[in-house]
mmJSON file of the N, C-alpha and C atoms, coordinates in Angstrom:
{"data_MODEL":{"atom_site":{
"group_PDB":["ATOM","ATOM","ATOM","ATOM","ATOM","ATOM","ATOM","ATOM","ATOM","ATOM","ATOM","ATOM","ATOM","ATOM","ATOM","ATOM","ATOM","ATOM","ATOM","ATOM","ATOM","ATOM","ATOM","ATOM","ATOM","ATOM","ATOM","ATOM","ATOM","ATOM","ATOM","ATOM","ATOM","ATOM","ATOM","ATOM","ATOM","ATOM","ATOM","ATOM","ATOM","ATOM","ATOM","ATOM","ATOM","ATOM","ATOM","ATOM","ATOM","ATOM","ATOM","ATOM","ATOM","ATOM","ATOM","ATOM","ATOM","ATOM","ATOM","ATOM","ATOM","ATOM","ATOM","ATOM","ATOM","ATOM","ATOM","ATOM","ATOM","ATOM","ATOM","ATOM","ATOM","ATOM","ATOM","ATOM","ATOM","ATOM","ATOM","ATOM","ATOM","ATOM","ATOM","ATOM","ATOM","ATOM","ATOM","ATOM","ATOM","ATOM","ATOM","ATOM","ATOM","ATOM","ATOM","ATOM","ATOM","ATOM","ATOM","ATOM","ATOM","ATOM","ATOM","ATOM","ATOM","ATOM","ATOM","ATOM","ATOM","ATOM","ATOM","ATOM","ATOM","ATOM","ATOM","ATOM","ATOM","ATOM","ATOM","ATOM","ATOM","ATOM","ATOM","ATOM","ATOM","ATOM","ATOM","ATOM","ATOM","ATOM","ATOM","ATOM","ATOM","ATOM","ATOM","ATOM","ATOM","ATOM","ATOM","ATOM","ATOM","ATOM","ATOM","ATOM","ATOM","ATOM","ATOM","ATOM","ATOM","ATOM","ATOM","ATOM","ATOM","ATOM","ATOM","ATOM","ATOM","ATOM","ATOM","ATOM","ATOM","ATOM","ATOM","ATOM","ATOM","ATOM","ATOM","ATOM","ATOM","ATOM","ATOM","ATOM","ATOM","ATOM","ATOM","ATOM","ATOM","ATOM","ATOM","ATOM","ATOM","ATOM","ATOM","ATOM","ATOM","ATOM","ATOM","ATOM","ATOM","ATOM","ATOM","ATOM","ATOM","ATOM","ATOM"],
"id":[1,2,3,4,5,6,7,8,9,10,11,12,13,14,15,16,17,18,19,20,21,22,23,24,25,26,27,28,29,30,31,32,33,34,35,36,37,38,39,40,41,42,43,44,45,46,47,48,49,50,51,52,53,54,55,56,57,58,59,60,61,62,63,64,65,66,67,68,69,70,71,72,73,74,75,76,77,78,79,80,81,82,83,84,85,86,87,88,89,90,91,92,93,94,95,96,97,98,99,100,101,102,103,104,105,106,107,108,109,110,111,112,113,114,115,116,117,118,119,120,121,122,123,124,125,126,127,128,129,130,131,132,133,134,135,136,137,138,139,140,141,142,143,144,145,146,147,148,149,150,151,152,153,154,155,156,157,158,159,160,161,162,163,164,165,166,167,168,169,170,171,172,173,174,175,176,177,178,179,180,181,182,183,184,185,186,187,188,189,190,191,192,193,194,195],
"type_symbol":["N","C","C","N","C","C","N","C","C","N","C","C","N","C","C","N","C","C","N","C","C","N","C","C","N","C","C","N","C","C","N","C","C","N","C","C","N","C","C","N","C","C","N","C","C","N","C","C","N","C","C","N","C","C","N","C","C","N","C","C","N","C","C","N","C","C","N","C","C","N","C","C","N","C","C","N","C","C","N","C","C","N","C","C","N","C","C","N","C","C","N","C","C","N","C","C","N","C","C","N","C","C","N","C","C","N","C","C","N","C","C","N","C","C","N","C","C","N","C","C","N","C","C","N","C","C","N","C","C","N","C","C","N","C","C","N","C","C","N","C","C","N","C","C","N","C","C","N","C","C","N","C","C","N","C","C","N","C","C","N","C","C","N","C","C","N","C","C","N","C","C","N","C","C","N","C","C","N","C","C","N","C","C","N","C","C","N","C","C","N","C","C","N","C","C"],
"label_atom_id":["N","CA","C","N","CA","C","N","CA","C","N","CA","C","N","CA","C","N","CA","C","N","CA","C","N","CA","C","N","CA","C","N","CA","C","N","CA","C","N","CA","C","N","CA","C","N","CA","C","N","CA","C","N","CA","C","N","CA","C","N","CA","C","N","CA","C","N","CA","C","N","CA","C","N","CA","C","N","CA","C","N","CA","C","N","CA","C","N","CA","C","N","CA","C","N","CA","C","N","CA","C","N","CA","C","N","CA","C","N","CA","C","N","CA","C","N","CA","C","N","CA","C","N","CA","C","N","CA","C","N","CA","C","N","CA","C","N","CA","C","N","CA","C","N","CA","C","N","CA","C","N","CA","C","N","CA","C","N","CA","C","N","CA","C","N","CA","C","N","CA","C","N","CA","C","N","CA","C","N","CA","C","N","CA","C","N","CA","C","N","CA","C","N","CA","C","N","CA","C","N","CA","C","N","CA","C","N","CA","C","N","CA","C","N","CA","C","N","CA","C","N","CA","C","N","CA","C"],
"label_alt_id":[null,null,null,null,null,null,null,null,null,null,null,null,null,null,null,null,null,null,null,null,null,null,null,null,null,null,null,null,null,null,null,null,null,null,null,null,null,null,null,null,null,null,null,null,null,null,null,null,null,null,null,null,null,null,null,null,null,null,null,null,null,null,null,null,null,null,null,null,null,null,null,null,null,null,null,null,null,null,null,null,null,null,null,null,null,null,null,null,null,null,null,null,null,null,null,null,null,null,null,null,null,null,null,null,null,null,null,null,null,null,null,null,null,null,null,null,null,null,null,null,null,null,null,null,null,null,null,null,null,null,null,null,null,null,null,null,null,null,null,null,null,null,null,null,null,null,null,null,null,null,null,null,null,null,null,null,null,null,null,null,null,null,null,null,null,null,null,null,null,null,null,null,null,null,null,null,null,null,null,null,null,null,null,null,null,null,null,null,null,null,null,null,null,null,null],
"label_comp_id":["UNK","UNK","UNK","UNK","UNK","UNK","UNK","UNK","UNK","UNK","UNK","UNK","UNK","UNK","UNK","UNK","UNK","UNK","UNK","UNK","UNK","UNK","UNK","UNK","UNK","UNK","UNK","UNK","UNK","UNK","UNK","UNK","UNK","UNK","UNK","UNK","UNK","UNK","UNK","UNK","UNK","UNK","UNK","UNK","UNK","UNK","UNK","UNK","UNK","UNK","UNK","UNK","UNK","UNK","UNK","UNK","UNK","UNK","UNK","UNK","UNK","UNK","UNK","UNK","UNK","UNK","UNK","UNK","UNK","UNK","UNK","UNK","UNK","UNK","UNK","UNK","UNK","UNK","UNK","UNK","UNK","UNK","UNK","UNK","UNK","UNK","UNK","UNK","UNK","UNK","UNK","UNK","UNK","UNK","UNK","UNK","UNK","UNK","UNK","UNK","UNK","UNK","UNK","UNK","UNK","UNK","UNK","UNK","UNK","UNK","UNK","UNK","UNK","UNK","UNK","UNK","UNK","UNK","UNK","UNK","UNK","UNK","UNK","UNK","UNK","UNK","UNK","UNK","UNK","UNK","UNK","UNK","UNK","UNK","UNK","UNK","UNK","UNK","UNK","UNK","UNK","UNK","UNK","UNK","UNK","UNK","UNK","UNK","UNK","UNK","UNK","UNK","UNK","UNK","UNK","UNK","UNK","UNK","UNK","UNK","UNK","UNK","UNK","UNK","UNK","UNK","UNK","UNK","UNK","UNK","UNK","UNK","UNK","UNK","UNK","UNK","UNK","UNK","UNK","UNK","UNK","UNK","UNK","UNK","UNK","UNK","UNK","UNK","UNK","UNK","UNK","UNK","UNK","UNK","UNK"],
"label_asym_id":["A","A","A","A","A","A","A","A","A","A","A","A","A","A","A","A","A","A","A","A","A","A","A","A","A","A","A","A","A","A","A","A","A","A","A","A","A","A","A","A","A","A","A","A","A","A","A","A","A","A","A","A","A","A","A","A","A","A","A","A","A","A","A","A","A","A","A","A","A","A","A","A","A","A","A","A","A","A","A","A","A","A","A","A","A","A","A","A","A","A","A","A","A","A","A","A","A","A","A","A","A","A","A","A","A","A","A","A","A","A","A","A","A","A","A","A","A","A","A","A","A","A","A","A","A","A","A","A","A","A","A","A","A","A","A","A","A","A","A","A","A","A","A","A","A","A","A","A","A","A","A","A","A","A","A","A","A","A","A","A","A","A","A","A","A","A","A","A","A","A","A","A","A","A","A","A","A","A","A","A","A","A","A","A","A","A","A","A","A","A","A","A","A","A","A"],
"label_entity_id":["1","1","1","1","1","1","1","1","1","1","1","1","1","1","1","1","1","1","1","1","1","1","1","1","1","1","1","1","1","1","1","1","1","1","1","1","1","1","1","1","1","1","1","1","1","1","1","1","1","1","1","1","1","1","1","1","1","1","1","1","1","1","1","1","1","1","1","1","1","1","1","1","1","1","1","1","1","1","1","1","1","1","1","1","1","1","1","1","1","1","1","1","1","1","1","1","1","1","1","1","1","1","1","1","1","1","1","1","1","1","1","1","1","1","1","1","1","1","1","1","1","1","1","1","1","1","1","1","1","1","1","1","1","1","1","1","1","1","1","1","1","1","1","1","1","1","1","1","1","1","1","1","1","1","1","1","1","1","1","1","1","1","1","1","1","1","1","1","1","1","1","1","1","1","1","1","1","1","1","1","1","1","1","1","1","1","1","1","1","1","1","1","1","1","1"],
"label_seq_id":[1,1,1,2,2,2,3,3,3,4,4,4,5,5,5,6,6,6,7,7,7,8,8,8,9,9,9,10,10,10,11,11,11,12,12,12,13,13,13,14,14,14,15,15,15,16,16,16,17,17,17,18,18,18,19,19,19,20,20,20,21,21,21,22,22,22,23,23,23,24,24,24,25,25,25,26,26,26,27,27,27,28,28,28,29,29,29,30,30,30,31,31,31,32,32,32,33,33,33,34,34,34,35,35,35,36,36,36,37,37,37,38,38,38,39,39,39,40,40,40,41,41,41,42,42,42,43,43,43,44,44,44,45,45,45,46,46,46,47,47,47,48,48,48,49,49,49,50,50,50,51,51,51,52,52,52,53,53,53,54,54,54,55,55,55,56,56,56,57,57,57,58,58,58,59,59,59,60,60,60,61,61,61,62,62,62,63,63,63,64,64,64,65,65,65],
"pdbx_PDB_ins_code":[null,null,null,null,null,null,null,null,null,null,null,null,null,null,null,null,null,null,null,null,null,null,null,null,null,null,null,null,null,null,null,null,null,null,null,null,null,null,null,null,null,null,null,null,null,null,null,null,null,null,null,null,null,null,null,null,null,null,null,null,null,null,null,null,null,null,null,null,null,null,null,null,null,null,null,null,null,null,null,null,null,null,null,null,null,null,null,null,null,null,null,null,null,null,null,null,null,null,null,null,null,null,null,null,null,null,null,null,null,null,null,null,null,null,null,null,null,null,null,null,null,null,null,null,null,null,null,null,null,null,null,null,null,null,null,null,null,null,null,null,null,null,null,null,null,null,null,null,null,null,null,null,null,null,null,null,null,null,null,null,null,null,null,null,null,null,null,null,null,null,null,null,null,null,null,null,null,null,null,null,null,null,null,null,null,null,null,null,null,null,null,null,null,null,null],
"Cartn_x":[-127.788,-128.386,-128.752,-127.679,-128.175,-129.697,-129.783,-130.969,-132.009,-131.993,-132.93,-133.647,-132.027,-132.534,-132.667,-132.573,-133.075,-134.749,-134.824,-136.241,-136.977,-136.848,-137.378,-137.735,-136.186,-136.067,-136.746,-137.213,-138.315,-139.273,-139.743,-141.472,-141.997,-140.908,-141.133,-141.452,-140.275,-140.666,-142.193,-142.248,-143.963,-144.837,-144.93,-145.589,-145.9,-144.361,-144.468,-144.856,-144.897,-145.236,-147.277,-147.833,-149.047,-149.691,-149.089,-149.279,-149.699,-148.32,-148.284,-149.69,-149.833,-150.524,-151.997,-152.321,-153.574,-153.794,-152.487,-152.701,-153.109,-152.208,-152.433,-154.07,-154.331,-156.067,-156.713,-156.794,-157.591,-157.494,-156.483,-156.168,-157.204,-156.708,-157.707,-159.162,-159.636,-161.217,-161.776,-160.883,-161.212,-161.78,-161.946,-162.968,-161.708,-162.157,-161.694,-160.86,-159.222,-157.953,-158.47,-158.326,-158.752,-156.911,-156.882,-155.7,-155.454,-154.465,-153.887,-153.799,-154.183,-154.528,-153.308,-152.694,-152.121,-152.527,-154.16,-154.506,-153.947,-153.804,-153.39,-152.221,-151.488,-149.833,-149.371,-150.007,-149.815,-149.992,-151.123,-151.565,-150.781,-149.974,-149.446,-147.858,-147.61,-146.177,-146.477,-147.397,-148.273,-147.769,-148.392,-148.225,-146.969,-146.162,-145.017,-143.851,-144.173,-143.265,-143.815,-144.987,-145.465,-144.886,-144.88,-144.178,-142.895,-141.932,-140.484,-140.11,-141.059,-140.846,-141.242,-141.98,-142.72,-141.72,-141.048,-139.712,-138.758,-138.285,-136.862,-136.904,-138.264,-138.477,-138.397,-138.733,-139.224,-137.614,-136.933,-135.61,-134.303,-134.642,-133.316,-132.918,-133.746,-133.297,-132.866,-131.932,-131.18,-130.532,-130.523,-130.082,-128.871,-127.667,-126.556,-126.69,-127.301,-127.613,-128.024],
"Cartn_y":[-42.505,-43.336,-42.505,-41.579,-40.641,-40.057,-39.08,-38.76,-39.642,-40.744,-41.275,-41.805,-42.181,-42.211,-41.349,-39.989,-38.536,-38.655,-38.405,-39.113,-39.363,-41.035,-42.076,-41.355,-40.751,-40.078,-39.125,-38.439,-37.403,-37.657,-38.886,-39.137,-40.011,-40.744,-41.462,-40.084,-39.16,-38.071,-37.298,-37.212,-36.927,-36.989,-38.657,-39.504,-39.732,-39.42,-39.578,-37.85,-37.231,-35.65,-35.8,-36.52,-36.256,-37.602,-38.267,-39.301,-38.303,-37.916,-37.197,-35.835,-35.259,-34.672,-34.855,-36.343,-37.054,-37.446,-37.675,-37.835,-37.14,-35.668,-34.942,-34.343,-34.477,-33.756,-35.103,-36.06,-37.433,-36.649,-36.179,-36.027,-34.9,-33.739,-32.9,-32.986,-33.506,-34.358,-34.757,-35.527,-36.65,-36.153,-34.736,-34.077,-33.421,-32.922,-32.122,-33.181,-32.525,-33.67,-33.624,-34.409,-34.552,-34.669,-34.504,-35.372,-36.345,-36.373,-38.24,-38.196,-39.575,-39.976,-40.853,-41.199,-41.936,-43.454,-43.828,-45.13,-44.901,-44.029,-44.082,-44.639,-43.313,-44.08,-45.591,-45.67,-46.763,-47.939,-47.813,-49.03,-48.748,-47.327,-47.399,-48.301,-48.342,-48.447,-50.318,-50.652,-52.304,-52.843,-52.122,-52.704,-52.562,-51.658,-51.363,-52.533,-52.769,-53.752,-55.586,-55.616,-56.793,-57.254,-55.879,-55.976,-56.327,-55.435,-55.585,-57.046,-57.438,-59.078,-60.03,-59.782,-60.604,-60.605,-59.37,-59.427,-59.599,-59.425,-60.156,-61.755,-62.682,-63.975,-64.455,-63.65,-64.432,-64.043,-63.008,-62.474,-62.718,-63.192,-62.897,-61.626,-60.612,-59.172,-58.877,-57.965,-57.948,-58.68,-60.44,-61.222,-61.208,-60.454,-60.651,-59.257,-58.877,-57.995,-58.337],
"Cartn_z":[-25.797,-24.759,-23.536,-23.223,-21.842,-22.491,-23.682,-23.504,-23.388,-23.979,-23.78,-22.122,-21.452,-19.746,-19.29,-19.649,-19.031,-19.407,-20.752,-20.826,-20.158,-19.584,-19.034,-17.491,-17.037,-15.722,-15.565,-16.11,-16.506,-16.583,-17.3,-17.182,-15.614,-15.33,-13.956,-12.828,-12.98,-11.852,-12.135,-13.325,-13.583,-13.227,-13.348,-12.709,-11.446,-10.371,-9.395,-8.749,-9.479,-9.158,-9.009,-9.985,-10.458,-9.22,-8.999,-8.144,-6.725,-6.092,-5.097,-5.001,-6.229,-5.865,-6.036,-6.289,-6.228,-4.633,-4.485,-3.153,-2.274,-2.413,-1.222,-1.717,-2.779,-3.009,-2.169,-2.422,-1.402,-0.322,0.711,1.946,2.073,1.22,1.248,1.45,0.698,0.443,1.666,2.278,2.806,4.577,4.818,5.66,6.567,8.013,8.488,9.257,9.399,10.029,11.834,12.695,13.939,14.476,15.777,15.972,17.067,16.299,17.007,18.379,18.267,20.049,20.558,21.844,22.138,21.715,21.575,20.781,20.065,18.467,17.19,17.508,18.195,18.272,18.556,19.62,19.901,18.604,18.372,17.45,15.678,16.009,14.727,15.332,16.116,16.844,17.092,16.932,17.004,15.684,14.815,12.946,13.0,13.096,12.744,13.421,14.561,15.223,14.939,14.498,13.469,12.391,11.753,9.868,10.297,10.779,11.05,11.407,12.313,12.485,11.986,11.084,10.151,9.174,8.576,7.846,8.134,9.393,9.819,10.269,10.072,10.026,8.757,7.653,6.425,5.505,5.634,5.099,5.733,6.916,7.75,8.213,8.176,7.886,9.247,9.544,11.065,11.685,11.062,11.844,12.447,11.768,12.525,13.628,13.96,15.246,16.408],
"occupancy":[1.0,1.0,1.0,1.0,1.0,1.0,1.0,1.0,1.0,1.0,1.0,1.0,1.0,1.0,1.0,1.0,1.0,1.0,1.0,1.0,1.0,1.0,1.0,1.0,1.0,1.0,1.0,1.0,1.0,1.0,1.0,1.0,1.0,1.0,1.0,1.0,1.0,1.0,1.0,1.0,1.0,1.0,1.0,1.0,1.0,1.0,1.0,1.0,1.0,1.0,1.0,1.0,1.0,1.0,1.0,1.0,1.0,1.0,1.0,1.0,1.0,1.0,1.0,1.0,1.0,1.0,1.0,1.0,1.0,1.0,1.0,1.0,1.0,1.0,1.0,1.0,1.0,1.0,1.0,1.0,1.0,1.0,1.0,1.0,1.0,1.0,1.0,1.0,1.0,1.0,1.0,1.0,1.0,1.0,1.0,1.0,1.0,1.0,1.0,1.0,1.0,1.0,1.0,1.0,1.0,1.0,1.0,1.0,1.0,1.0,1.0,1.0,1.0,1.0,1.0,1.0,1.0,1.0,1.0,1.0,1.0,1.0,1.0,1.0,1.0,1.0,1.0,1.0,1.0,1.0,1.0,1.0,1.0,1.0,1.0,1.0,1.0,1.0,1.0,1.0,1.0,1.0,1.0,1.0,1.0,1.0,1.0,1.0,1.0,1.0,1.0,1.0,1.0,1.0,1.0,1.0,1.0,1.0,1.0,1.0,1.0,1.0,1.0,1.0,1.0,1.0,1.0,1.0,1.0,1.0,1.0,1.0,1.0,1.0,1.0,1.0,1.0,1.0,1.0,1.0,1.0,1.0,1.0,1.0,1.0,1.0,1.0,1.0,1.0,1.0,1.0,1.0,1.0,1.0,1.0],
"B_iso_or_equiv":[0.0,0.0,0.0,0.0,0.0,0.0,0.0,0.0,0.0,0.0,0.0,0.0,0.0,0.0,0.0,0.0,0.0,0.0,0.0,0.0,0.0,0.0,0.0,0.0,0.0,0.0,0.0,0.0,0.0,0.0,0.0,0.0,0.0,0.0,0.0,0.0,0.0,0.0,0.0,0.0,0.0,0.0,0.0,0.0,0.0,0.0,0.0,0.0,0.0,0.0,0.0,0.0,0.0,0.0,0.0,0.0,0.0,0.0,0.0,0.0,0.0,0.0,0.0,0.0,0.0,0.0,0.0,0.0,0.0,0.0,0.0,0.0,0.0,0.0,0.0,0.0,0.0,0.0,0.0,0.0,0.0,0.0,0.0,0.0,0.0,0.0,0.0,0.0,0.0,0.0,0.0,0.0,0.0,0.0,0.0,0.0,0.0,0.0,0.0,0.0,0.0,0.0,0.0,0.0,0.0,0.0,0.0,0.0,0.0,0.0,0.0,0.0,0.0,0.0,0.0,0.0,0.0,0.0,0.0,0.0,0.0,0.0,0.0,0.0,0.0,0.0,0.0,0.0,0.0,0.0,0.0,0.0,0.0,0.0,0.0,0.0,0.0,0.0,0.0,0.0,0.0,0.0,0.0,0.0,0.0,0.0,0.0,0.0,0.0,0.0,0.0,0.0,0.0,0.0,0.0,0.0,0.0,0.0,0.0,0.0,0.0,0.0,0.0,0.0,0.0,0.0,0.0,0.0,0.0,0.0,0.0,0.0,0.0,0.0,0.0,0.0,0.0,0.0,0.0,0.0,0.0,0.0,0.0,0.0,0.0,0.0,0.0,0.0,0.0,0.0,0.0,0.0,0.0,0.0,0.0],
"pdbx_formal_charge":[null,null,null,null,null,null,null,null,null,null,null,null,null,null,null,null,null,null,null,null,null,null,null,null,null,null,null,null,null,null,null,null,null,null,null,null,null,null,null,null,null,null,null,null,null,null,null,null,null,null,null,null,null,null,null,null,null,null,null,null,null,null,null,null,null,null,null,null,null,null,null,null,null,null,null,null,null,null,null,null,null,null,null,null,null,null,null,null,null,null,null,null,null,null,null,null,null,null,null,null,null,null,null,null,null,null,null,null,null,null,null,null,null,null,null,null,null,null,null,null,null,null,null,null,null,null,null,null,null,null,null,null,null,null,null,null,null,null,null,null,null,null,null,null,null,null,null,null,null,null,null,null,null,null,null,null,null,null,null,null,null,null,null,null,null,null,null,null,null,null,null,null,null,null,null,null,null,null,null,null,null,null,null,null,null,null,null,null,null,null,null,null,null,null,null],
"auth_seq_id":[1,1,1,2,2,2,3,3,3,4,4,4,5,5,5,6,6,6,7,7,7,8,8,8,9,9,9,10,10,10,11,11,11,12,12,12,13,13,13,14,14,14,15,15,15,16,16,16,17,17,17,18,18,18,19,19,19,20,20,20,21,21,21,22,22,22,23,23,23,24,24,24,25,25,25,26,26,26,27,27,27,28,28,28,29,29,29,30,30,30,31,31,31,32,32,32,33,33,33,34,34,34,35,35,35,36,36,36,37,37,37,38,38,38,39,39,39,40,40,40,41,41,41,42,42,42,43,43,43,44,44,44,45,45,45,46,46,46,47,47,47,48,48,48,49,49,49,50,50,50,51,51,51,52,52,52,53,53,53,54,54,54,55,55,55,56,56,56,57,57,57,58,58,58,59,59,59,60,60,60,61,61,61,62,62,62,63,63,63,64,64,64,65,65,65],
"auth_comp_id":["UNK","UNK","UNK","UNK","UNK","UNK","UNK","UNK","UNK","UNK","UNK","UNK","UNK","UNK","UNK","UNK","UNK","UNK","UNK","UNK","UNK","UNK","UNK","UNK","UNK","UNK","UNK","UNK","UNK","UNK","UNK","UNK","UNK","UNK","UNK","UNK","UNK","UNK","UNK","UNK","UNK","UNK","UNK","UNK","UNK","UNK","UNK","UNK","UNK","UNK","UNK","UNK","UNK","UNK","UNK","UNK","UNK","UNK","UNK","UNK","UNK","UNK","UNK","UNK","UNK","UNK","UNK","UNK","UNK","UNK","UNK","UNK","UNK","UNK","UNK","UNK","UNK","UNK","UNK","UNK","UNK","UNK","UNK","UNK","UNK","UNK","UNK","UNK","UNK","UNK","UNK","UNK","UNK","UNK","UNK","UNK","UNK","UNK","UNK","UNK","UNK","UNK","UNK","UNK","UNK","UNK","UNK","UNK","UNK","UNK","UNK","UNK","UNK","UNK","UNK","UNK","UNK","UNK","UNK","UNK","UNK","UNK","UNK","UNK","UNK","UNK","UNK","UNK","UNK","UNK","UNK","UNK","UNK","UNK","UNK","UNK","UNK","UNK","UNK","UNK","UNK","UNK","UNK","UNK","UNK","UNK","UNK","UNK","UNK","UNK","UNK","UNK","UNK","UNK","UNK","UNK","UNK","UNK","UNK","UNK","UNK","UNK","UNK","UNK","UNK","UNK","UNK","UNK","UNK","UNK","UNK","UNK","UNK","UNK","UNK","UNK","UNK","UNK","UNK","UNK","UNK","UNK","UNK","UNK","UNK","UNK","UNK","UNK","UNK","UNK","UNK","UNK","UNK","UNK","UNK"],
"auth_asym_id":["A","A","A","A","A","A","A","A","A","A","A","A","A","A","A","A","A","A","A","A","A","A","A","A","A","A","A","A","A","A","A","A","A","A","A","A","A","A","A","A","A","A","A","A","A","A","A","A","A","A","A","A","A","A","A","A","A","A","A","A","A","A","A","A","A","A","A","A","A","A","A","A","A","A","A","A","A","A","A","A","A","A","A","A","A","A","A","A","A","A","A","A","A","A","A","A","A","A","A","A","A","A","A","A","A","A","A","A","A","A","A","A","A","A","A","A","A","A","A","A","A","A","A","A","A","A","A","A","A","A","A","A","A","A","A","A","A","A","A","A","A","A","A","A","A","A","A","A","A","A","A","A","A","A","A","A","A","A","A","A","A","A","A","A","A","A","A","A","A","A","A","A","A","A","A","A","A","A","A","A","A","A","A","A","A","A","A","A","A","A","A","A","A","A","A"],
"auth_atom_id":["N","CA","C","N","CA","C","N","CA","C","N","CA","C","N","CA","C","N","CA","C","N","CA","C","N","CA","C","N","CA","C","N","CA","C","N","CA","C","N","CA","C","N","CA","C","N","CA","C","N","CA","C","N","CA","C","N","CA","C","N","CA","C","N","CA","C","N","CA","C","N","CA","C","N","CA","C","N","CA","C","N","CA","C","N","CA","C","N","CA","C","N","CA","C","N","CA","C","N","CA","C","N","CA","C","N","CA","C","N","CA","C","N","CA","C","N","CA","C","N","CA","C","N","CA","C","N","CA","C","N","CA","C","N","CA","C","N","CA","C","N","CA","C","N","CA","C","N","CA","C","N","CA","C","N","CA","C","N","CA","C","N","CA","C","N","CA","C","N","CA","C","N","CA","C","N","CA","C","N","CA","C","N","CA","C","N","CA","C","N","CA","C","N","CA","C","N","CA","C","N","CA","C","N","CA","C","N","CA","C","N","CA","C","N","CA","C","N","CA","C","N","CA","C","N","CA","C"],
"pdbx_PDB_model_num":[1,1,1,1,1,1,1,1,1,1,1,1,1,1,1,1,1,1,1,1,1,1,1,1,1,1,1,1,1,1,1,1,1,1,1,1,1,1,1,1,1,1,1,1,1,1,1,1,1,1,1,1,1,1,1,1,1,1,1,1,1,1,1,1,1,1,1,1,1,1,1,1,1,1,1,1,1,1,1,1,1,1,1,1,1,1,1,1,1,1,1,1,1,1,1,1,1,1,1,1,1,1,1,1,1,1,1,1,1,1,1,1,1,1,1,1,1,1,1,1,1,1,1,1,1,1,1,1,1,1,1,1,1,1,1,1,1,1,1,1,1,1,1,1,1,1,1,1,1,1,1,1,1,1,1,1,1,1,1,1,1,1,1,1,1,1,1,1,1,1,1,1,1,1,1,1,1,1,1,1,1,1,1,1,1,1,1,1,1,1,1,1,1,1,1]
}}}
């Protein structure tokens, strides 16, 4: 039975190897990197405090804090 979940554990990391590096070629591709502006931040620091509360409404998540 282990080999067989070594296996399994082996083709998932594969996968997630060939994934990753589809990715980072997109990134590549995808033209020359600029950098981040205090807008970006900001508006990444916007979504981020949206989701969190959008999930600690719909899960309870944090509530006893």
């Amino acid at each position: 039975m282990d080999s067989l979940m070594d296996a399994a554990h082996l083709d998932q990391k594969r996968e997630a190897e060939e994934r990753l590096e589809a990715l980072l070629l997109e990134g590549l591709d995808s033209g020359p990197a600029k950098p981040l502006t205090k807008a970006d931040l900001d508006g990444t620091g916007r979504v981020t405090r949206k989701r969190v509360s959008q999930k600690t409404k719909k899960d309870g998540w944090l509530s006893a804090c």
